[in-house]
N, C-alpha and C positions, 0 to 999 in steps of 0.2 A: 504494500500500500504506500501511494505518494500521499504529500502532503497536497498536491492540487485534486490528488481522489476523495480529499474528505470532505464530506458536505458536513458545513453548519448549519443548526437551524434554531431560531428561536421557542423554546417551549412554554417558555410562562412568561411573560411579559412584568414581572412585580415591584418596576422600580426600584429596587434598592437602592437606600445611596451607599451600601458597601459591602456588596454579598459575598460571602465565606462561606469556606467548612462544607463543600459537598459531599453529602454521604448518602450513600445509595442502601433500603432496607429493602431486602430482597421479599422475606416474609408481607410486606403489604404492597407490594410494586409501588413504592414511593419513595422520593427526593427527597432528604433534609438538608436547610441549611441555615444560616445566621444572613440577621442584615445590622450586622454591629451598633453604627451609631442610633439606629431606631429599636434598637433593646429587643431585638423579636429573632424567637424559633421558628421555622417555617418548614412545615410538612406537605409538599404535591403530591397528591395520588394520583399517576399515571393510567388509572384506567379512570377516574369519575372525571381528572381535571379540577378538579378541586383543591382549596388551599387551606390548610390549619392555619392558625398561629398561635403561638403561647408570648404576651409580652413578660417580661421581668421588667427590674427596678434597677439596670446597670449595663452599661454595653456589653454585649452577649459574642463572643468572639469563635467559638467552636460548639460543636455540638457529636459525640458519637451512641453508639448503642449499646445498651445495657445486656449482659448474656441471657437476664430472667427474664427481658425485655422492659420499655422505658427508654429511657433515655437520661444523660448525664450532658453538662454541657461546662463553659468558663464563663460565671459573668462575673463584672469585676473582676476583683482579686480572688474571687469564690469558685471550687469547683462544686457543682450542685444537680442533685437530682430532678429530674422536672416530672412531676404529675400533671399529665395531659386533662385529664377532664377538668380538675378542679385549678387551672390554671397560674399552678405556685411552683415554684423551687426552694426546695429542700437543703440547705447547706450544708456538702460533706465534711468540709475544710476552709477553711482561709489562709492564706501566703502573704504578703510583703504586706503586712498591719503598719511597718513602719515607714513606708514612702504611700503616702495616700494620694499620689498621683498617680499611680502605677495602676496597670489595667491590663489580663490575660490580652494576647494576641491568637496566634494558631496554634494549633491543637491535635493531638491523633492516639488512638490506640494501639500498642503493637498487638503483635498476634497472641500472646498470653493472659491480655486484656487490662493492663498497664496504658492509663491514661496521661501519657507526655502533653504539656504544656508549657510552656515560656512568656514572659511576661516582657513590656516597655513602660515608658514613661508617654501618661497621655499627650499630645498634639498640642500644642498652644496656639500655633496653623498650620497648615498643610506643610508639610515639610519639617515643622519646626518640632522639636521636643528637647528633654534633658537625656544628654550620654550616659551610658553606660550603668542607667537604674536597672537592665532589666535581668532576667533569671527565667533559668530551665529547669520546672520542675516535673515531678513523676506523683500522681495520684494512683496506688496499687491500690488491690482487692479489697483490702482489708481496710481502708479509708483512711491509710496513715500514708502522709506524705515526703520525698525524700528532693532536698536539691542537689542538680547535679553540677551545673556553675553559674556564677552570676558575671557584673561587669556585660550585660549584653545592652545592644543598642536598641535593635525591634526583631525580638525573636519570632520566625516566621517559620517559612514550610520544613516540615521534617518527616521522613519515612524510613524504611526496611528494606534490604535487597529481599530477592524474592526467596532464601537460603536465610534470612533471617541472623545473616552474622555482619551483617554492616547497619550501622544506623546513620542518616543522612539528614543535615540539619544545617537551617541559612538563618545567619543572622546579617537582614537586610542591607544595613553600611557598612558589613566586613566586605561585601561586592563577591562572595565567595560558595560555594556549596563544600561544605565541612563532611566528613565521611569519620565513623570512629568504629572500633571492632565492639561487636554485641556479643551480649550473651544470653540470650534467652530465656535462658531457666532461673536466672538472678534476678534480670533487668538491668544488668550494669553494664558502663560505658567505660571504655577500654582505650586501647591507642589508636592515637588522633593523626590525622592525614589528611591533606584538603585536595580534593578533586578537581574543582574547577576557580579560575581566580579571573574576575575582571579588572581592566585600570582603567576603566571608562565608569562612569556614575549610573549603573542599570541596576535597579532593584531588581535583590529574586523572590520571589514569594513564596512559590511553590514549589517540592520536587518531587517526583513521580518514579516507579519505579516501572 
């Protein structure tokens, strides 16, 4: 497949002014994702066409899937459960109490069910915020949380080879996609390697495996 073979197409038109976090739930044939600075969960079901929302009380930055099902998501500095009917979140945890500008960014679970998150310093405008507030942390099963390093600028896209021994993670103004050896059955983060490095000013956001 080229890249001029792929068709794009619009499927839900929702305005967002800053949509994240696409997670695909196989179980309901439907899309979830975040519209960060409008505080909202957002669930498509692809066969009605129809849209949920859950709003919260904090920019809402990631959202993945719970194993008993549910859903867990970052708002604020909170990682927290979301009960869909009655339209609350549940707080598992809370992270950087002591910078109260600081706000989750992007977000993912690896395959053992360890909820990776990294945190920034909110926007003052577009462009602008405070260095080096933010942190990578791990919310595990057990709803105890562990950091893994701080000093980041806007922690953003991070994932897993498909072998599950590399983990891959951008922090936006390092201009970089970082790669570090995993380990699975721990969660732990190993030696560090960087894969790809820009010297031009291109944000990464996302990495894919």
């Amino acid at each position: 497949m080229t890249m001029c073979s792929i068709k794009i197409e619009c499927v839900l038109p929702e305005n967002c002014r800053c949509g994240e976090s696409p997670v695909w739930e196989e179980a309901t044939n439907s899309l979830l994702f975040v519209d960060i600075p409008s505080k909202k969960v957002c669930r498509w079901d692809s066969l009605s066409k129809q849209v949920h929302r859950v709003t919260v009380d904090a920019p809402v930055s990631s959202v993945a899937l719970r194993q008993l099902g549910g859903y867990v998501a970052t708002v604020g500095t909170k990682f927290c459960a979301l009960d869909w009917e009655d339209q609350s979140a549940i707080v598992l945890a809370t992270i950087d109490q002591d910078k109260k500008n600081n706000r989750f960014n992007d977000g993912k679970v690896d395959p053992a069910g360890r909820y990776f998150a990294g945190t920034m310093a909110e926007e003052t405008a577009p462009g602008v915020l405070e260095r080096h507030q933010g942190s990578l942390y791990c919310l595990f099963p057990d709803h105890h949380v562990e950091k893994y390093f701080d000093q980041v600028d806007i922690s953003n896209g991070l994932d897993w080879s498909l072998d599950h021994k590399i983990f891959y993670y951008i922090d936006s103004l390092s201009y970089s996609v970082d790669a570090f050896d995993y380990d699975l059955h721990t969660g732990k983060i190993c030696t560090y390697f960087f894969i790809i490095f820009l010297n031009t000013a291109h944000i990464f956001s996302y990495v894919y495996h």
